[in-house]
C-alpha positions in Angstrom: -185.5 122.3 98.6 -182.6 122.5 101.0 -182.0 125.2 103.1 -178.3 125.9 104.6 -177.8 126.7 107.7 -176.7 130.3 108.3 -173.0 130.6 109.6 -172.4 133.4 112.2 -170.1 135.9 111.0 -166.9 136.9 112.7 -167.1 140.7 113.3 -163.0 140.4 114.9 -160.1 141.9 113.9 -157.9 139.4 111.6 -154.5 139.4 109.8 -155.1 138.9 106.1 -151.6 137.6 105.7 -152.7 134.6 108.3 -154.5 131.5 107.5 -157.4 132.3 109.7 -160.4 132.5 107.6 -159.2 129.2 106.5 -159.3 127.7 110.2 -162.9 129.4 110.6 -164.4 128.0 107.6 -163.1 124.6 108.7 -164.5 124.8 112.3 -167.8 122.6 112.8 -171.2 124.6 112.8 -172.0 125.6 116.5 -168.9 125.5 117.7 -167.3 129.1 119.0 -164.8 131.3 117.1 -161.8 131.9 119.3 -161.7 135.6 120.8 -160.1 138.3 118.8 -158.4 140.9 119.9 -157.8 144.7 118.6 -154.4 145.5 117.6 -154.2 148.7 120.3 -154.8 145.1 123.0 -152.7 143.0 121.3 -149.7 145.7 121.5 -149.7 145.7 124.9 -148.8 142.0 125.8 -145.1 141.8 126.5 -143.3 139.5 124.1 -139.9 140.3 126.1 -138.4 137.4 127.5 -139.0 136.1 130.9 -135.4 136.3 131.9 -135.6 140.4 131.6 -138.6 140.2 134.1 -136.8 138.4 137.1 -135.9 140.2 140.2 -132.0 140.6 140.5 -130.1 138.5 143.3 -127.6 139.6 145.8 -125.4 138.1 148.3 -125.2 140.9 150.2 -127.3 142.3 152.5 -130.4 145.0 152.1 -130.8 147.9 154.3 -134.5 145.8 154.3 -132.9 142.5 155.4 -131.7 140.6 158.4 -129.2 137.5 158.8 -130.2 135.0 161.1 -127.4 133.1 163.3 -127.9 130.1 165.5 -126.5 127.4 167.6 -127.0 123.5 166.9 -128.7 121.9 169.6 -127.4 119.0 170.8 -128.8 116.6 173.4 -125.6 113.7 173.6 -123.4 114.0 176.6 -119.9 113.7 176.2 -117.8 110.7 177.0 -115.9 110.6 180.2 -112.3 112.8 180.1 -114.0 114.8 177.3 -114.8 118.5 178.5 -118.4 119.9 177.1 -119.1 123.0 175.3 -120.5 126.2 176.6 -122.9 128.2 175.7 -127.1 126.7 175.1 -126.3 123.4 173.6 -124.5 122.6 176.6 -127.1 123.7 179.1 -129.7 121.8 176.7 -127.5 118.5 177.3 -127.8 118.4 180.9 -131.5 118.8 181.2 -133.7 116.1 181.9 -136.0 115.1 179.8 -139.6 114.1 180.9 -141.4 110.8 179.7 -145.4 111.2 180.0 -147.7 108.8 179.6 -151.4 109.8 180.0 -154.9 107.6 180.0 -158.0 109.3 181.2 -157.5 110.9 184.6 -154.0 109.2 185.3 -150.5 110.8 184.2 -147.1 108.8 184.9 -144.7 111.0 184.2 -140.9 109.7 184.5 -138.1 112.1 184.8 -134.7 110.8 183.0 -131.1 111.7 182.3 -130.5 113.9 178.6 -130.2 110.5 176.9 -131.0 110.4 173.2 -133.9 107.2 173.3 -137.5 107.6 172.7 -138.6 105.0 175.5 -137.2 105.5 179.6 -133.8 104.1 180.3 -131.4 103.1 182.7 -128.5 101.3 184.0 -127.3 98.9 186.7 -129.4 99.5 190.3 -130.3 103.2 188.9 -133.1 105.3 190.8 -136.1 105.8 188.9 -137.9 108.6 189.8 -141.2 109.9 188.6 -145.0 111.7 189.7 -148.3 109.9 189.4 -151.1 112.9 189.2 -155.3 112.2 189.1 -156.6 114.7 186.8 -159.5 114.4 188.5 -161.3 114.4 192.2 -159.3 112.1 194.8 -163.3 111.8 196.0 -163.8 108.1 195.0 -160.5 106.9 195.2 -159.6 104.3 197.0 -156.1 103.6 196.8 -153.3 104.7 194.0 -150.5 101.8 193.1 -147.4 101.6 191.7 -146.0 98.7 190.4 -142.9 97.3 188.3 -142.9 94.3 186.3 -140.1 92.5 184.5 -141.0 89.4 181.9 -139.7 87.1 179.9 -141.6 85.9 177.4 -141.1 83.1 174.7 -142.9 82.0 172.0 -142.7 79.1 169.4 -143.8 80.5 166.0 -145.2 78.1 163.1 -145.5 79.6 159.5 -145.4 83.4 160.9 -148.1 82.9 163.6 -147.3 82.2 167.2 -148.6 78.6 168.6 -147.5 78.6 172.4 -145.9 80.5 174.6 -144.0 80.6 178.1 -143.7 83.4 180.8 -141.8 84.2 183.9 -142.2 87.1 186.1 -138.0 88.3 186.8 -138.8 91.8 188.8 -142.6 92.1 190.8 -142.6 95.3 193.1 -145.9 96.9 194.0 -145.9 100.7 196.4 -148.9 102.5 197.5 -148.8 106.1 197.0 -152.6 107.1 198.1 -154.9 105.5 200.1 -158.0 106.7 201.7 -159.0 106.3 205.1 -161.6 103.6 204.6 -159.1 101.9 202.7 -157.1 98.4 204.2 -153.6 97.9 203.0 -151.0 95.6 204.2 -148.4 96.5 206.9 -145.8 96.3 204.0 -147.6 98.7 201.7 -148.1 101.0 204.3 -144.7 101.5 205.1 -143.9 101.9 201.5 -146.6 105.0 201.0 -145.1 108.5 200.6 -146.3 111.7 201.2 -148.1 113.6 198.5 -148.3 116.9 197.2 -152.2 117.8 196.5 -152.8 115.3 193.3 -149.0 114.5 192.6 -147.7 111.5 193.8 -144.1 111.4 193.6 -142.3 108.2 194.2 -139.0 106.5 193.7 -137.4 103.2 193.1 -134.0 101.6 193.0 -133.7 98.6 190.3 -132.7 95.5 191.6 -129.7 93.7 190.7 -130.7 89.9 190.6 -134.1 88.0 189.5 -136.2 87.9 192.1 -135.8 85.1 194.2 -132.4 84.0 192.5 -128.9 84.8 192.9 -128.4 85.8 189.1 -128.1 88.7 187.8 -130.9 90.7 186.0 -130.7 90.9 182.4 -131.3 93.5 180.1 -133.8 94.6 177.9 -134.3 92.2 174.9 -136.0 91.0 172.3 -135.1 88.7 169.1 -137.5 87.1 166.5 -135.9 83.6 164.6 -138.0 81.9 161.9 -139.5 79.2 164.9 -138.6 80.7 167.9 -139.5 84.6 169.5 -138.0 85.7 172.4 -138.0 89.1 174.7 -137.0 90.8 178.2 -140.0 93.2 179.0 -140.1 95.8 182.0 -142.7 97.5 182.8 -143.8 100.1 185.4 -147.5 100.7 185.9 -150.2 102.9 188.0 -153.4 101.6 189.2 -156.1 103.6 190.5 -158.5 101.7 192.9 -162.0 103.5 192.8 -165.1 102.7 195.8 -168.2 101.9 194.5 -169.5 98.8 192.0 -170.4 101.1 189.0 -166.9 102.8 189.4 -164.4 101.3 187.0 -160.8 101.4 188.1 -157.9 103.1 186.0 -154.5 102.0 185.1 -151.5 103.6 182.7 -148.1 101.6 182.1 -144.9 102.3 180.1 -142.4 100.6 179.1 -138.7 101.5 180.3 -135.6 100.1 179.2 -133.2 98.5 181.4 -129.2 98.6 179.8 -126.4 97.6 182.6 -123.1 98.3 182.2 -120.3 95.3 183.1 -117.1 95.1 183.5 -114.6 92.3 183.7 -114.2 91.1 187.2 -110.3 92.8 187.7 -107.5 94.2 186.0 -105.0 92.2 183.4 -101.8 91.9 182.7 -100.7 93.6 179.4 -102.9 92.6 176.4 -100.0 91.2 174.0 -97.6 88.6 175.0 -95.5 85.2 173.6 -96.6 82.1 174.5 -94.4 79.5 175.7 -95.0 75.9 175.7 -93.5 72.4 176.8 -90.5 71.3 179.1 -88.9 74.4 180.6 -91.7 77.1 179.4 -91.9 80.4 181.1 -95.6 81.0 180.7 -97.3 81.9 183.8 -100.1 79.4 184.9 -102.4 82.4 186.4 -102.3 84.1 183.4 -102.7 81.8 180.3 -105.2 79.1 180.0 -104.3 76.2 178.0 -106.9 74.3 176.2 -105.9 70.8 174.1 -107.7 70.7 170.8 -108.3 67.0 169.8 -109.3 66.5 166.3 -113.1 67.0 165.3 -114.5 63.5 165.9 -112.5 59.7 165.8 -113.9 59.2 162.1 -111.6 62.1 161.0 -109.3 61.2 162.7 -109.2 57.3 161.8 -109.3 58.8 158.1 -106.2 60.5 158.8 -104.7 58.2 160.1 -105.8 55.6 157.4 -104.5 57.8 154.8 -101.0 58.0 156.3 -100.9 54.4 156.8 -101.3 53.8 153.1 -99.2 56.2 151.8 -96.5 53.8 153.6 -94.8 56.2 156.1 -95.8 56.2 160.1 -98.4 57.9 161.5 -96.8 61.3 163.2 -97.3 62.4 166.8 -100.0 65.8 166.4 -100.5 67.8 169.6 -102.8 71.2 168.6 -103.1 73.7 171.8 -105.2 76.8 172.2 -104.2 79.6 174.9 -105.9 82.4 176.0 -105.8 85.1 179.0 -107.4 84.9 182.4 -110.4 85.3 183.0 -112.1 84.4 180.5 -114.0 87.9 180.6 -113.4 90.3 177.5 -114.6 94.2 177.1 -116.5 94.0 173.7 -114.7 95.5 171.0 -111.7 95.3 172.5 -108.4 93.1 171.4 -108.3 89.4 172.9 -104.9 88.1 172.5 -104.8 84.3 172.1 -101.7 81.7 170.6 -102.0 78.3 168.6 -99.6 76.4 169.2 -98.8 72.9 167.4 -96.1 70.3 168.1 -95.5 67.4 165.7 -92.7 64.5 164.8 -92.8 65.7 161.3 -91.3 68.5 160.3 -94.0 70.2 158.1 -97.2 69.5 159.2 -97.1 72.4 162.5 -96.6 74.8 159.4 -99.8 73.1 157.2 -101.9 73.2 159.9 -101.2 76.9 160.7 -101.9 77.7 157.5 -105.5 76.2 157.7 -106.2 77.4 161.2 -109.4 79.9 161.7 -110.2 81.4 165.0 -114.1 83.0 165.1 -115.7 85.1 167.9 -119.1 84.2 168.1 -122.6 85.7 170.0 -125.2 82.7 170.5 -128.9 83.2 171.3 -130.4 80.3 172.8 -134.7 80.6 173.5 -136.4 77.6 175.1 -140.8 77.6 174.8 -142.8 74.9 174.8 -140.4 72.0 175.1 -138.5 72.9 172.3 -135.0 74.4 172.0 -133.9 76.8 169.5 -130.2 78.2 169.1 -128.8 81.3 166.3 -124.8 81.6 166.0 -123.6 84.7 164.7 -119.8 85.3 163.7 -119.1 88.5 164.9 -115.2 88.4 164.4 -112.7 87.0 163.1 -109.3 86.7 164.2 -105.8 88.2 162.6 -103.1 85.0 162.8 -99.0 86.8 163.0 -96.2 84.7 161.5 -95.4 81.3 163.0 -92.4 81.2 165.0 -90.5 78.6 166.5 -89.4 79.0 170.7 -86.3 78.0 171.3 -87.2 76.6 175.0 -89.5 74.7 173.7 -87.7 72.9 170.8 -86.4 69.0 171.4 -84.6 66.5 169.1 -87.9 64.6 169.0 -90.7 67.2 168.0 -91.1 70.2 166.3 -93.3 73.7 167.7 -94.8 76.2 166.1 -96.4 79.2 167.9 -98.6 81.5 165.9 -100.2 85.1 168.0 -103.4 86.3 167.3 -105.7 89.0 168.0 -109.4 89.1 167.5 -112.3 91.6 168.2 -115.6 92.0 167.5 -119.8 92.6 168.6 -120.9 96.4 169.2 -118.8 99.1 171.0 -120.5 99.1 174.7 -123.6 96.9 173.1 -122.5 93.4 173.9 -123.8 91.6 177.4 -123.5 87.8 178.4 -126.9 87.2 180.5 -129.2 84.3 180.6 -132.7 83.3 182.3 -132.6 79.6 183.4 -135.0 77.5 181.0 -136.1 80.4 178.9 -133.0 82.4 177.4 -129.5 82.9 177.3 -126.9 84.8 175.3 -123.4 83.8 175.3 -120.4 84.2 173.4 -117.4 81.7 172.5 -114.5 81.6 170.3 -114.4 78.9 167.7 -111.3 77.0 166.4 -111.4 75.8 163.5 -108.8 74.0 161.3 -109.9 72.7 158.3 -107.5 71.2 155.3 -108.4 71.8 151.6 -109.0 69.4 149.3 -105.2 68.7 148.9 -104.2 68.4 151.7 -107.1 66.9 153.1 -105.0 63.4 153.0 -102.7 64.8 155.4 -104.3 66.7 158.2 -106.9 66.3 160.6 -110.0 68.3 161.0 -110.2 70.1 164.6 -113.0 71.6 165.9 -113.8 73.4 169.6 -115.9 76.1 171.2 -114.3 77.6 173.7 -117.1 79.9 176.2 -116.0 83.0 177.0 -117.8 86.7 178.2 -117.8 90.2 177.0 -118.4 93.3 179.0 -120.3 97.0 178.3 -116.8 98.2 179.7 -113.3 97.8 181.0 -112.0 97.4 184.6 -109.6 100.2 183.8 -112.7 102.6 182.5 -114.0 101.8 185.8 -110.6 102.6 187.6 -109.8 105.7 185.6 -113.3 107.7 184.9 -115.7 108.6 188.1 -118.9 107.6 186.8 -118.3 105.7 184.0 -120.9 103.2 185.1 -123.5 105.0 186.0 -126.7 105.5 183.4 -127.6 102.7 181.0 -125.8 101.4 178.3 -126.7 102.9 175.2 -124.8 100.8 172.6 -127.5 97.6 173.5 -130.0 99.6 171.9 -129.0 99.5 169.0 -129.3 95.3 169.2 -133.0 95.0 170.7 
């Protein structure tokens, strides 16, 4: 005999138009009946929508309410000529900002102009100035050092992993701010000490202009990473803490700070746009253009050429292809360098064809030397605009035909481009590359030419220099943005 098991009843209050006593004698034994709930509860929930329950909105303001007004702060400083606003943001501009570097019981703190950069920077044979505190007791100390470092570093990389690497110290400068009386230092050190104010240690320091021990000039802060070749210009200043005593382990805390000089071109130039003239009776003035002869890009090609013409049955044609540029060679970045092409030939039409296929380039090339081994990255960082050809009427004859074509080209980073270099390690420079090279067509009738011509771009202007007080002080910002 059987025996079913008893279902519990449901005592709750139910609609006998709904299908719930169909879902209940459906659900498995054991399992709970879902709550009920009287009619008196259920006429209480709100079955208005939820729109009807949001607070209303106002633009305008509540006796309750305040509106809160401020000023943008703003740390750039404006260019030179430019007159800055008053008020906070201006006053927030001009204050320095503080660069602190802490490690146990040292603190190097490094006060700088209101530049906007994250690391310490500054420009051509700028004053660094700065406070080394001791946290601690001066009791054990022996002697408190400052010293500034500049390396170069490169390093020969091999499937993502470095192999080898070369150094070589640029900057070494080492001050003693403390020592004790027990303490020996060199006649040199001595005289560099400076007075101290309980445990700060102020000091101060003018950058150098040239590599120690060399004539040139001391490049900027730098650092580039190629596929097979890493290279970078690191400066750092450091404080060392010399304690007495065996068991006593001295302290040290270093930062890096960037250094970003500004250049200009050695002197003033005659107006940036002119006509170039070329030949018997040309009015071009030698101290201001420099003429450069383009020959074609090697004898092969020009063998070919001259090949082609030969069979063609008609006589090989007098070609003369001459570049011109301004003096000196030295060109703010950014700015417009005027150069001319000029081309003189027995035939008639092939100045005009070989105008048509000229290209003029500005280029930035990075060349980093480790281990024996050489590596060297061209960018194009311009490229030139060519005016119409025209033909000077001083410098025509009955023999030979000229055509003068203008141009203008500019390129790199506003204030970011520098031409430095570090003998045997690394050196940026810049040229501008000629190129002229026929299509397919007329590849029987033209040569290919091909030259490099070095040239240097400067942070600045000489007329900046001449015009704004000042304009030269503080780094130059616009190399950041190329580290």
């Amino acid at each position: 005999m059987s025996i079913s098991p008893i279902r519990p009843s449901y005592t709750g209050v139910t609609d006998p138009d709904s299908d719930l006593e169909v879902l209940y004698a459906t659900l498995p034994l054991g399992m709970p009946l879902p709550p009920a709930y009287s009619p008196s509860e259920s006429s209480t929930t709100s079955t208005s929508p939820m729109v009807d329950e949001t607070p209303e909105y106002s633009c305008q303001l509540q006796p309750d309410e305040v509106f809160l007004d401020g000023t943008p702060l703003t740390v750039s400083r404006p260019r030179p000529g430019e007159s800055s606003s008053s008020g906070a943001s201006s006053s927030a501009s001009r204050r320095p900002m503080q660069f602190n570097t802490c490690h146990n019981n040292l603190r190097l703190s490094l006060s700088s102009r209101s530049h906007q950069t994250q690391t310490p920077a500054y420009g051509h044979n700028e004053l660094i100035e700065g406070f080394a505190e001791v946290l601690g007791s001066l009791k054990h100390i022996e002697r408190i050092d400052l010293i500034v470092e500049g390396m170069v570093t490169t390093t020969v990389i091999d499937r993502g992993y470095p192999i080898s690497s070369d150094s070589k110290c640029i900057l070494s400068h080492r001050q003693t701010l403390y020592y004790s009386a027990s303490a020996t230092v060199s006649p040199e050190q001595e005289r560099g000490t400076v007075a101290s104010k309980g445990r700060l240690f102020p000091f101060s320091y003018h950058i150098p202009t040239t590599i120690d021990g060399s004539t040139a000039p001391l490049p900027p802060s730098f650092y580039r990473m190629y596929a097979t070749m890493e290279g970078s210009v690191r400066y750092v200043m450091r404080i060392e803490l010399h304690k007495r005593g065996i068991l006593r382990r001295n302290e040290k805390v270093e930062t890096v700070f960037l250094y970003l000089p500004k250049t200009t071109p050695p002197s003033t130039r005659p107006p940036s746009w002119y006509h170039y003239t070329s030949a018997a009776g040309s009015s071009s003035n030698p101290n201001r253009d420099v003429k450069i002869p383009i020959e074609p890009a090697s004898d092969r090609s020009q063998k070919e050429w001259k090949t082609m013409v030969l069979a063609s049955g008609t006589q090989v044609p007098d070609l003369g292809v001459e570049f011109s540029l301004l003096k000196p060679l030295v060109y703010q970045a950014r700015s417009p360098i005027p150069f001319s092409l000029t081309v003189s030939s027995t035939s008639p039409v092939l100045p005009d064809l070989i105008l048509s296929c000229a290209q003029v380039t500005l280029l930035r090339c990075t060349t980093i030397h480790a281990s024996g081994q050489t590596y060297r990255h061209e960018e194009v960082i311009g490229t030139a605009d060519f005016g119409k050809p025209e033909s000077p009427t001083e410098a025509q004859s009955q023999s030979k035909v000229v055509r003068v074509s203008n141009g203008c080209i500019e390129g790199g980073k506003e204030q970011g481009e520098i031409a430095w270099s570090v003998d045997g390690m690394v050196e940026v420079n810049y040229a501008l590359q000629v190129d002229i090279k026929p299509t397919l067509a007329l590849n029987a009738a033209i040569p290919n030419f091909h030259h490099k011509e070095a040239i240097e771009l400067t942070t600045h202007s000489a007329e900046d220099a001449d015009n704004w007080d000042g304009v030269l002080d503080g780094p130059a910002l616009g190399i950041i943005g190329r580290l």
